[in-house]
N, C-alpha and C positions, 0 to 999 in steps of 0.2 A: 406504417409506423417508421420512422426516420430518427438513430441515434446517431450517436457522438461518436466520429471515428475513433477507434481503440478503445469506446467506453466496453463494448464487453468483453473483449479481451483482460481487461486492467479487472473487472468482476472477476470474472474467470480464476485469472490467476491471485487474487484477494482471495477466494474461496480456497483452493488448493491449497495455499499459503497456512489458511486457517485452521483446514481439517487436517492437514500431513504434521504441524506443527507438535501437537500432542501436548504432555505437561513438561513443565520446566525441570530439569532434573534437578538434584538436589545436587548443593557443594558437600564436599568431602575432602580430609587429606591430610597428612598425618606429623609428628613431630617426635623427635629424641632427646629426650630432657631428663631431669632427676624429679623426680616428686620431693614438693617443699613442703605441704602440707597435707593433711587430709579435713575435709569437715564432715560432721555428723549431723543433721538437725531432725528437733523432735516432729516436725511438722513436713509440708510437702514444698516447703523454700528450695530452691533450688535442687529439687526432685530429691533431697531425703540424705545425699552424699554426695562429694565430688572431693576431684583430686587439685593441688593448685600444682600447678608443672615452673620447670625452669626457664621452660620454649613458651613463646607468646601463641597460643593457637589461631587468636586474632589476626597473626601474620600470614597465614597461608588461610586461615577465610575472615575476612574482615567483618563479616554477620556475627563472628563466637564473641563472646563475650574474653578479657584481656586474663590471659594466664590460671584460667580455671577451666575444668571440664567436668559434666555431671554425669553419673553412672547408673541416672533414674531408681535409685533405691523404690523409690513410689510401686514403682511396678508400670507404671506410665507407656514405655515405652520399650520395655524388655518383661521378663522374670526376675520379681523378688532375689532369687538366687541367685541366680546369674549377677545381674548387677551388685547384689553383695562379694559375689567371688569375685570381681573388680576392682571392686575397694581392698579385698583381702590386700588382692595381687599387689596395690599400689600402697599400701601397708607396707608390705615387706620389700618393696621397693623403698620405701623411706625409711625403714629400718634397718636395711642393712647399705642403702650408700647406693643402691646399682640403678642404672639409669632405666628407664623404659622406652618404647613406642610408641604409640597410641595415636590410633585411628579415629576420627570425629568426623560429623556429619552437622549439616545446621537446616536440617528441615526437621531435625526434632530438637529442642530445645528447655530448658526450663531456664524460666526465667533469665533470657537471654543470653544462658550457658548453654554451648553445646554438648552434645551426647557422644560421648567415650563409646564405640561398639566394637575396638579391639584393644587390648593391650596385653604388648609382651614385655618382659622381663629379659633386660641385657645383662651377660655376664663379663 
């Protein structure tokens, strides 16, 4: 049997290539902004809450959706509570004036917001 020089080499390293590659990791990365808004909805629209921020998230990953972030109230993507104490947090973040953090990821998503899975509170 007679191949194509370098053809199994060029295999070879196609293979390796494919199996050591793994999955894509997710974008992440974070912003310091004021919370402008908060929304609340009855249904599972943009997983149930999100915060709108001052900072575009869309600028540090261009997958999020522009100046909102979601805290999967749903339950989706966290705990019920958990994601509610998020919302508190950025409550009183817009209630009293102080800016936040907040950490995003866009391999979980609603409705083409991304998901808030840290935020602190600056004083």
């Amino acid at each position: 049997m007679q191949t194509r020089p370098g053809f199994l080499g060029l295999t070879a390293a196609a293979v390796a290539l494919i199996t050591t590659a793994g999955p894509v990791p997710a974008g992440s990365g974070n912003v310091v902004a004021n919370v402008n808004r908060v929304l609340i909805a009855v249904d599972a629209r943009w997983g149930g809450c999100m915060a709108m921020l001052s900072a575009n998230p869309q600028s540090v990953l261009p997958s999020c959706g522009s100046w909102w972030v979601t805290f999967s109230c749903t339950g989706d993507f966290t705990d019920r509570v958990r994601a509610y104490r998020m919302l508190d947090a950025s409550e009183l973040a817009l209630a009293t004036g102080k800016r936040v953090q907040v950490w995003f990821r866009d391999d979980k998503m609603h409705n083409g917001y991304c998901l808030a899975d840290r935020l602190d509170i600056i004083r």
